[in-house]
N, C-alpha and C positions, 0 to 999 in steps of 0.2 A: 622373611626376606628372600626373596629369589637369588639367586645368583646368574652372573651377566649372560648367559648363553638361555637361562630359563627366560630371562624377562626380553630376550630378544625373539621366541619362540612362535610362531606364529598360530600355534596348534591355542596359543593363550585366547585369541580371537573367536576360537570356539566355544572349549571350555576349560580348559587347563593346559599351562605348559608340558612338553614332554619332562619327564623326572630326569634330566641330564645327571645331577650329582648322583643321582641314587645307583644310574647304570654305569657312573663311571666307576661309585665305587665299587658294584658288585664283578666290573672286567677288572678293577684291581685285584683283587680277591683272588680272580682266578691265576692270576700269572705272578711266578715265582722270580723274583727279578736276575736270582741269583742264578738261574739258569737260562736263563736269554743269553741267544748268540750272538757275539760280534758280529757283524757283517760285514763283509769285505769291501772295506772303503779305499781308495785309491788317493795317496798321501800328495800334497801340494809341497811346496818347498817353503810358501810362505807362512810367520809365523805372528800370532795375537796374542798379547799378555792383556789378559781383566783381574781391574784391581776391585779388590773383592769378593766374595764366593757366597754370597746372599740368594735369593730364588732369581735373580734378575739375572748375575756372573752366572749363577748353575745351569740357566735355560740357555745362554746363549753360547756358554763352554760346548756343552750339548751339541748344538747345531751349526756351529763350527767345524767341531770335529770328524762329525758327518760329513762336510762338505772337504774332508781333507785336510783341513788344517792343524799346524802343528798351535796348541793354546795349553800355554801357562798359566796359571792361575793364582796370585798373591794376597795373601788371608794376613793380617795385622796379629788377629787371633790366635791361641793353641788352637782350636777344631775349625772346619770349614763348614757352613751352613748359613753362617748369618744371624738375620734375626728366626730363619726357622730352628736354629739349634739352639740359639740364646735369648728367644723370644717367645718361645711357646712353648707349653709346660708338657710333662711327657704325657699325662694323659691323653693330650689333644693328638699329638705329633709323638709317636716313639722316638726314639733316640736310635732303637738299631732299624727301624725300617727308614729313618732319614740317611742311615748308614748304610745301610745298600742303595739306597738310589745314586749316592754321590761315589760310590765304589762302584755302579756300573757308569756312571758317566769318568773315572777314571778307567777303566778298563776299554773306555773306545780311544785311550791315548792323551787325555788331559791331566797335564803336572799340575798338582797343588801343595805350593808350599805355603806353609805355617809360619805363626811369629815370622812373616815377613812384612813388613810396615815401608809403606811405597810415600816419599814426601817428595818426591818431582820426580817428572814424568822422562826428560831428556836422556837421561843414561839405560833407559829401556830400547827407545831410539837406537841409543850405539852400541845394544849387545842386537841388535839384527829384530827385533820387532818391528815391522811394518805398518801394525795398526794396535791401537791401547782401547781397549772399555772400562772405563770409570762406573765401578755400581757399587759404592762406599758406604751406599744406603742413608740413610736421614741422619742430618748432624745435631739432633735434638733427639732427647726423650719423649715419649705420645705413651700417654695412658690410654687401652683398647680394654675398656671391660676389666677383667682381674690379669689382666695382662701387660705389662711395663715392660717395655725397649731396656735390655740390657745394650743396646749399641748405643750410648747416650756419650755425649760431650766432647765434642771431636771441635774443637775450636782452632782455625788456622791452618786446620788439614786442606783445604781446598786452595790458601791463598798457594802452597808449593805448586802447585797441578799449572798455573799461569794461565786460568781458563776464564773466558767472561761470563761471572756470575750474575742473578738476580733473587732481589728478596719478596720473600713471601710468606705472611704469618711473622715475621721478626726474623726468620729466618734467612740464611743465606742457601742458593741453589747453585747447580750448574746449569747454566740458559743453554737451551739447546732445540734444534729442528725436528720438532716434535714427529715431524713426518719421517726421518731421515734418522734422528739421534743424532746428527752429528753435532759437533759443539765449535767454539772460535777457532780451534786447532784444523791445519787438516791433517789425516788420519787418528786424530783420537773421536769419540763418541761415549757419549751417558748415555746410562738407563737405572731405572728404579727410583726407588725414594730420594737421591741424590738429585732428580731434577724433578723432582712435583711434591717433596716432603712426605710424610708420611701415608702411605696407600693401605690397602691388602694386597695378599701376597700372588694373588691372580694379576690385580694390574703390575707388580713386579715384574712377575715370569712372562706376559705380554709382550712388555716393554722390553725385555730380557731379549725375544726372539728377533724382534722387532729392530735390534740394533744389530743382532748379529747377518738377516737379511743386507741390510747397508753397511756392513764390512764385508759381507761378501762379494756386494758390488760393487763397493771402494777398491777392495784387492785385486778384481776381475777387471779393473779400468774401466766399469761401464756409471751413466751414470745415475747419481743416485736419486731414487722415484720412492715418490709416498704411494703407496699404496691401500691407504685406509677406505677410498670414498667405495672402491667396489668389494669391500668384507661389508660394508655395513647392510644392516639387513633391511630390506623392504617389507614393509606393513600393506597387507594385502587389501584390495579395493572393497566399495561393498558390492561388485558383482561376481567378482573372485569370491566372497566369504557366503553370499547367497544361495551361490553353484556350490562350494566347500559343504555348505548345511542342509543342501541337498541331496549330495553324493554319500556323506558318513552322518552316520547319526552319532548323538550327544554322550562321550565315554571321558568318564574322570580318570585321572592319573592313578596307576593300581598304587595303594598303601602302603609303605613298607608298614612290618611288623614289629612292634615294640618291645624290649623288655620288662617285665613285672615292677611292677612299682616298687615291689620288698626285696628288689635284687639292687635297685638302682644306688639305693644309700647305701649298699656294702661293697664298693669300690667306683670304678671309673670308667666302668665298661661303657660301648654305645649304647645310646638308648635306643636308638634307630640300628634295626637288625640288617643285615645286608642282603638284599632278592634272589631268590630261589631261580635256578633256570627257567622252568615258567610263567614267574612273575616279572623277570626280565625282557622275556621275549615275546610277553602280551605286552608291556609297555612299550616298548621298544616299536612294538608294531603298531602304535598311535601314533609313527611321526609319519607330517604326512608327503615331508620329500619322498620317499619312498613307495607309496603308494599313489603320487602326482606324476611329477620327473623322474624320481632319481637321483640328481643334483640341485645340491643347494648352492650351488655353486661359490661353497666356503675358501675355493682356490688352492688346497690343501696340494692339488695333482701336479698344477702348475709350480708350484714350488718345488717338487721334489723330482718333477721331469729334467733328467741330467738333459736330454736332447733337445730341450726348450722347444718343442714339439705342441703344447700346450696355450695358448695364447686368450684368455678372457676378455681382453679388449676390443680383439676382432668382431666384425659387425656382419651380416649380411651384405651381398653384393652380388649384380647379375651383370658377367662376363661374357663377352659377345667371341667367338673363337670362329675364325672358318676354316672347313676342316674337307678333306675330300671324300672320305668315307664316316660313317656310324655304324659301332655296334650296340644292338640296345641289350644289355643283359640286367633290366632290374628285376628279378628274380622273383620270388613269389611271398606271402604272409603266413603266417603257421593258423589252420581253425582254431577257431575260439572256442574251448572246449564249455564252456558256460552257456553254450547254447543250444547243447544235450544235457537239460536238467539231472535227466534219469540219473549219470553217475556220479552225481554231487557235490562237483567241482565248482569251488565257492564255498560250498556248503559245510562240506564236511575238511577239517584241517588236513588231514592224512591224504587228499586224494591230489595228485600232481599230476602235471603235465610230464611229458618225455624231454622238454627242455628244462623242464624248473629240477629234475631229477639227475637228470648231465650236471646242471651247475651246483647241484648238492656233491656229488659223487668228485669236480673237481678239488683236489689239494688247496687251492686259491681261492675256494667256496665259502660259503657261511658258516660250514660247520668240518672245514679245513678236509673232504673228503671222508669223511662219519656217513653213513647211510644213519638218520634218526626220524625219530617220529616228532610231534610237534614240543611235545615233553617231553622230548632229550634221550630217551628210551632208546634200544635198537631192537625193532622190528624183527617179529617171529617169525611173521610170514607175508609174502608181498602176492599182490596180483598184478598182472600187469596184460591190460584189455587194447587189443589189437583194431585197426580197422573206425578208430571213433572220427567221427567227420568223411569219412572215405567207403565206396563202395555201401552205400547208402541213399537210396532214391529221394529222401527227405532233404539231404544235403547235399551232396557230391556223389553220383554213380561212379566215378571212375577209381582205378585203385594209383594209391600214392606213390607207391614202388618202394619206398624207406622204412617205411613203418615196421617192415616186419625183421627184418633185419637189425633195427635201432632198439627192438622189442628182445631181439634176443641178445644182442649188446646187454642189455639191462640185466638179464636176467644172469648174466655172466659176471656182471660188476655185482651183483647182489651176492651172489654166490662166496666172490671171492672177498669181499671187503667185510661181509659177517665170519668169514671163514669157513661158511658149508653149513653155520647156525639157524640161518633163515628157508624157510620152505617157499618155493617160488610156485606159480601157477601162472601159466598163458592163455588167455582166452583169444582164439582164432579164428576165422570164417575159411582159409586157406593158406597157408606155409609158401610163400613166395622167394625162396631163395635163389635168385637166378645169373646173379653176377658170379667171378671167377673167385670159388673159394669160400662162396656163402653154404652152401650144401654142406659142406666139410664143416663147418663152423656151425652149423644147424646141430649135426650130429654130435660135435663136441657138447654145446648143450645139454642136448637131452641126455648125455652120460654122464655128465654134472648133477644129472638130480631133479633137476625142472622137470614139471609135472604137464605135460600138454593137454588141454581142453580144446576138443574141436567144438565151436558154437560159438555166437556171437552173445557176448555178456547183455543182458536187459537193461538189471539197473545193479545202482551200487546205494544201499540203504546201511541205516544205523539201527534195524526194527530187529529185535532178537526173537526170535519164538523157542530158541535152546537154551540152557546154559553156558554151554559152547558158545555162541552167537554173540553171550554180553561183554558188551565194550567194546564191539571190533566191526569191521569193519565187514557188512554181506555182500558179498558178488552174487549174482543170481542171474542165471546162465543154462541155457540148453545145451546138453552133450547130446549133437546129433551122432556119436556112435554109440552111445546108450540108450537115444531117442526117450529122455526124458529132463525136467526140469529140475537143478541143482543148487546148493546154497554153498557156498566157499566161505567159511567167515578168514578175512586178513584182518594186521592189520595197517598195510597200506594199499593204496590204488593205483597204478601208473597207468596216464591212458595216452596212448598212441596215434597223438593228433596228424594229421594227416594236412598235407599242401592245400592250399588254393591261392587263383590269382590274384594279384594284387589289387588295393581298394582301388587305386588313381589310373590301373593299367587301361580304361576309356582316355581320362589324358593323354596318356602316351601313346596309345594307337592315332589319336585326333592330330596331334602333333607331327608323330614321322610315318604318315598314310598308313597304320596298319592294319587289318583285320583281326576280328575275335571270334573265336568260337562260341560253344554255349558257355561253356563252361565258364570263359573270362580271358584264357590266354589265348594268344599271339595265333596266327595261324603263319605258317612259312609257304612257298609261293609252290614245293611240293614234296609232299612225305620222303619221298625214296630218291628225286633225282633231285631236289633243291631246298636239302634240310634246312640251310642255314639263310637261305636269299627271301627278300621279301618286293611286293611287287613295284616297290622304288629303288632305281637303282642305287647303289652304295648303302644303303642301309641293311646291316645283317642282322641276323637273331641269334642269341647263343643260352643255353642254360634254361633255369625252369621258370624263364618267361614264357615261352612255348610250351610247359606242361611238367610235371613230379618228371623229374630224374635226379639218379646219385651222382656223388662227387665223381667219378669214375667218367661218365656218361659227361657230366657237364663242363669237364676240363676237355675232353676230347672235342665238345664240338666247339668251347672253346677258342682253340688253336684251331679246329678248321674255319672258323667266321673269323682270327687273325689272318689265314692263310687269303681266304680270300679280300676280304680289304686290301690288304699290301699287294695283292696280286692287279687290283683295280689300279690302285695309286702308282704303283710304277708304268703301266702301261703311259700315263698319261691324255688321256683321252679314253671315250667309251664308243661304243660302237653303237648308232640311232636305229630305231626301226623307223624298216618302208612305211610300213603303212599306220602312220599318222594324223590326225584332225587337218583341214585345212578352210580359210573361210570364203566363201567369196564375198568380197566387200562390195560389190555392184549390189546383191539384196539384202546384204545383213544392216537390221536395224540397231545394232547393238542395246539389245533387249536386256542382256545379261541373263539368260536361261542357262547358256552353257558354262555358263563361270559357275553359276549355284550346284548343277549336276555335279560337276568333277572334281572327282577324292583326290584329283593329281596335280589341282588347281593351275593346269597347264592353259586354259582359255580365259585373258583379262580385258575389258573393257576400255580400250580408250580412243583418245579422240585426236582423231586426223583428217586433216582437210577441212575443219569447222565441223565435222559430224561421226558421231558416237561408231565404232565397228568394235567386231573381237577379234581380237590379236592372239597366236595360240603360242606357247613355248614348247617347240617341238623335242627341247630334250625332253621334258616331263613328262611327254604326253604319249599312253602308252597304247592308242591305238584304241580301246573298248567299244567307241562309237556312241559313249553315251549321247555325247552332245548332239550328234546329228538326228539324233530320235527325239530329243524334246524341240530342235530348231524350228520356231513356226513358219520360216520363209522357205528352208531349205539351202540356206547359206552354206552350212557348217554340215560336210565329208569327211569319210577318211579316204587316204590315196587310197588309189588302187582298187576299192569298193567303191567308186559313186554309181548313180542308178545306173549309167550306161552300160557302164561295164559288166554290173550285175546281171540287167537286163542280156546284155551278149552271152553272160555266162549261161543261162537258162537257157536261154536260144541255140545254143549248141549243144546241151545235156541232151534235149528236147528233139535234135535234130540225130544223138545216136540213137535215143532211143527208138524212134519212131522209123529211120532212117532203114 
């Protein structure tokens, strides 16, 4: 039997669920409850008494308390647990690992008192409780297997509660807003077996959360919303599942490992062994939010966003703004390093990008700021290949300007995060340090220990021809100050992708009139005296839309494409040029030639006096003359140059020279 998150799973669609229980039990394993930190919750003045302390009162004690609130907790019982301390036998459930979990859920601030037996609800009311959760649990005994409800026979308990019940199975419930938990009362609420009879202890602690969400917003004064329809999971299409079967191919769920059959009858151990770090994190890496989106969008983020910042509801929308200037600064896409086979990215586990290496090395990362290998190991020795996608006639001639700098970053963070354990290696085509401070920083380096290779790395293979070589990872690499070719065995690879333009930057050129180089970026209207202007007025350029630059570089210009916008906008007006399109309407047939020429779509078609002319918009229109070179009448000039004039001009050149 799956359990609800496996049979909700979409990976099932292919060929197995991802093993959720298996990986939750193995991050159980790892973390010791008894040392987990409080965290600094910020206390509310209002306060929740739940009667009861079962998995449904303990999940929602829990998440209460997080949100500040001060929560009581009243147990009829000597112990608090429920039916998970009185209901399931210690084999299945220990007794002291149920005894730390409810010892750190009293240590973030929740009072639970024992042998206290709650038979109406009102005199909770008049010691200052605001809101009450009823989780009493099933007023009947349920046989589960060799498992019997010691919370059995609670007859009359609910008629003190003065709440509207229904029956179910012979049973009596508490009715209640399945969406909401709330019940006939307002500020009290159920959850658990007390309103659907006897469950498992998942749908419990569900329902547990579930109620505490709607006293949260019962106490917040806002109002109270179901939230069920967008958790529920979507069952993918069959053209989503045909692309799916085309992109991964077919991987069953890794095995856990079993205990020996002649172990099994000599106590009560699992039988089912708990996964190894890399039997975890091959699983793990079958799901396929993760390797699609990203989000599953389980709403997990929205809920725990104090600045309700987060919003899942929201929909697309296209907002119409007028505005009197633009800056375009959509910035650039990182090469895809999987498009230079040679150094195995894809291919081989160990071999990273320069981004996927930053977000290992941060604290808030996968592996909590650990430099590791894919098996959890830490790295003897790292390479780290300079220049990939950049300074390359195959892909991109021009150099990135980051790469090498972000290269020796790395080698810096390796250094110090193995503690000087790890042997580093740079493979280089040339040491680019030229911003304020990167020279000095170079230098710190390379007394660090880091090993510099001048040459551009070839490939990065897994083919050993040493001893040395097996298992790790070959760099294979010309040292042009040895002038010969070199084998480095690592065993990790960092490669040092390098900028390029963005995929859609044709869109946005087509959009706000812009210019592309080869390359793909932006051109500006001039290198040296009009960095940031582009050849429509009010649109500016900033950042490495216009080409690789550092943070440094791209805050500077920045502040000068705000300077100038704000400098446009307060003027209030702009200043026209003279010499602009003009038509003459006596011969224009309004053909429409000069509307299709111009990127500045300053000449439009319409019709006056019963008959078709072109009409120019002289702020747009920036003078180039294209129009008047494709006009087949000769309608459409610009001031100042029509032939006459021209003609005079010549005639006078003509007349020093000659003269």
């Amino acid at each position: 039997m799956l359990c609800p998150c496996e049979d909700a799973c979409n990976r099932i669609q292919l060929d197995e669920p991802l093993a959720s229980r298996a990986l939750k039990m193995f991050v159980t394993e790892q973390i010791d409850i008894d040392s987990l930190e409080i965290p600094e919750i910020t206390p509310k003045e209002k306060k929740v008494a739940i009667i009861g302390s079962g998995p449904a009162g303990l999940s929602a004690a829990h998440d209460l308390a997080f949100k500040g609130y001060s929560v009581t907790m009243f147990e009829a019982l000597p112990e608090p647990g429920g039916m998970l301390r009185y209901g399931i036998p210690e084999y299945r459930l220990p007794k002291d690992v149920l005894r730390k979990e409810i010892g750190y859920i009293q240590r973030l601030g929740v009072e639970i008192k024992t042998n206290h037996k709650i038979d109406t609800l009102d005199p909770l009311f008049e010691q200052g409780y605001q809101a009450i959760l009823v989780t009493v649990g099933s007023p009947q005994s349920v046989r589960r297997g060799a498992v019997v409800s010691a919370l059995s026979g609670r007859p009359g308990l609910l008629k003190g509660f003065r709440l509207e019940s229904a029956r179910l199975d012979g049973q009596s419930l508490l009715k209640v807003d399945f969406g909401t938990f709330a019940t006939s009362r307002e500020g009290i609420f159920a959850a658990g077996d007390v309103t659907t009879g006897p469950t498992s202890v998942i749908s419990a602690i569900a329902s547990g959360k579930k109620a505490a969400r709607s006293i949260n917003e019962y106490l917040e004064g806002e109002v109270l919303t179901s939230k069920e329809d967008k958790r529920t999971p979507e069952k993918l299409g069959e053209q989503e599942l045909a692309a799916l079967r085309e992109r991964f191919t077919s991987q069953n769920r890794v095995k856990a490992k079993e205990i020996e059959s002649g172990e099994r009858i000599s106590g009560f151990e699992e039988v089912e062994k708990v996964y190894s770090v890399s039997e975890a994190q091959e699983e793990a890496g079958r799901c396929l939010a993760s390797q699609i989106e990203g989000c599953i969008g389980c709403g997990e983020c929205e809920e725990d966003c104090e600045a309700k910042a987060i919003d899942f509801s929201q929909q697309d929308q296209t907002i119409e703004i007028e505005v009197g200037t633009i800056i375009v600064a959509t910035g650039y896409d990182i090469f895809d390093a999987s498009r230079m086979p040679q150094y195995g990215y894809g291919k081989y586990d160990n071999v990273l990008t320069g981004m996927e290496f930053e977000r290992m090395t941060c604290a808030g990362g996968p592996t909590s700021g650990k430099i590791q290998l894919k098996d959890g190991r830490e790295p003897e020795s790292v390479a780290i290949i300079h220049c990939v996608g950049s300074r390359d006639k195959n892909y991109h001639p021009y150099c990135s300007r980051v790469c090498c700098m972000y290269g020796l970053k790395h080698a810096h963070l390796v250094k110090e995060l193995t503690e000087n354990r790890a042997e580093v290696y740079e493979f280089y085509i040339d040491m680019r340090s030229f911003s304020k401070a990167c020279e000095e920083f170079y230098e710190r380096t390379s007394q660090e220990g880091v090993k510099f290779i001048r040459g551009k790395a070839a490939q990065v293979t897994d083919r050993a021809i040493t001893e040395e070589e097996k298992e790790k990872l070959i760099v294979v690499a010309e040292d042009t100050l040895l002038g010969q070719i070199i084998r480095v065995p690592v065993d990790m690879a960092i490669l040092c992708v390098g900028m390029e333009a963005r995929t859609n930057a044709a869109d946005v050129a087509s959009k706000f009139t812009l210019t592309q180089d080869a390359d793909g970026f932006f051109i500006e209207t001039h290198l040296k005296l009009a960095p940031m202007e582009t050849p429509s007025d009010g649109v500016f350029l900033a950042g490495c839309c216009l080409g690789p630059k550092d943070i440094p570089d791209t805050v500077a210009q920045a502040s000068g494409a705000a300077a100038k916008a704000l400098s446009m906008i307060s003027k209030g007006r702009i200043t026209q040029l003279a010499a602009t399109a003009y038509v003459d309407e006596i011969i224009c047939q309004g053909c429409g030639r000069c509307e299709e020429i111009c990127t500045f779509h300053a000449p439009k078609i319409i019709s006056k006096n019963g008959s078709l002319v072109s009409s120019v918009n002289e702020a747009v229109c920036k003078g180039c003359g294209a129009c008047a070179v494709v006009c087949p009448t000769g309608a459409m000039s610009i001031r100042h140059f029509n032939m006459q004039q021209i003609e005079s001009l010549v005639d006078g050149l003509l007349e020093v020279v000659h003269g």
